[in-house]
N, C-alpha and C positions, 0 to 999 in steps of 0.2 A: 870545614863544612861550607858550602855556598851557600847563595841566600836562600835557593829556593828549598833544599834542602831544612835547612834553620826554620823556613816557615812549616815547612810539613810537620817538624817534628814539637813545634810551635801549636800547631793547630791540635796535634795529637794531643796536647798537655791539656789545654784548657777543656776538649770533650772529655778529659777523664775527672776534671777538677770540680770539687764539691764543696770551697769554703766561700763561702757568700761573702765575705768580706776580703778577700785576694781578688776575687773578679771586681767589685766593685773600685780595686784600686786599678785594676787594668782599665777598666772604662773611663775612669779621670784623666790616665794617664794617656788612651787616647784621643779623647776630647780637648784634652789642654794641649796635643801637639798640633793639633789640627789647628786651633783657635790662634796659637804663637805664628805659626804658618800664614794664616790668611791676616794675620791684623801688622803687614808691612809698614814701617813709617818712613817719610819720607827725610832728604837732610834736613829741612830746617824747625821740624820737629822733631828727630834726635840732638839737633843743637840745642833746642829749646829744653829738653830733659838734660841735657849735660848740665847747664846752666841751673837749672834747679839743682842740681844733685850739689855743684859746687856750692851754692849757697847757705843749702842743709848741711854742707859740711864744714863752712866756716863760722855757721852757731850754734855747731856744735848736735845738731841732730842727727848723731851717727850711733852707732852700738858695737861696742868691743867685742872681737872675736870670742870669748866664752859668753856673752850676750847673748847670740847669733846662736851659737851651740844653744843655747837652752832654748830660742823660739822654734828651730828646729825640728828639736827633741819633741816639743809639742804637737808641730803638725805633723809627726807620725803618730802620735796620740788620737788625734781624731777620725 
């Protein structure tokens, strides 16, 4: 399929779509791409979060992959 395609039959879906809570995850979902989009950082503020992240990880502030799985599992819960 092409995109424009994909989109038509895209648009088609959601006019026929009636559960209030699936649109409401589409709207998240394109609000938060848009957000990640415009909020660019530059190098020495990705160095500056590298540098945290290593820190957090040398005391130990991290969470084991079955961790991760369960906070997950959560936020499709809400």
């Amino acid at each position: 399929m092409s995109t424009q395609a994909d989109l038509k039959w895209i648009q088609k879906e959601l006019q026929e779509l009636e559960d209030p809570a699936l649109i409401e995850v589409f709207k998240k979902m394109l609000k938060s791409r848009k957000k990640v989009a415009s909020k660019r950082i530059d190098i020495h503020q990705y160095n500056k979060e590298l540098d945290t992240s290593i820190a957090q990880i040398k005391t130990g502030e991290t969470y084991t992959h079955q961790q991760m799985g369960e906070r997950i599992k959560k936020w499709s819960e809400q």
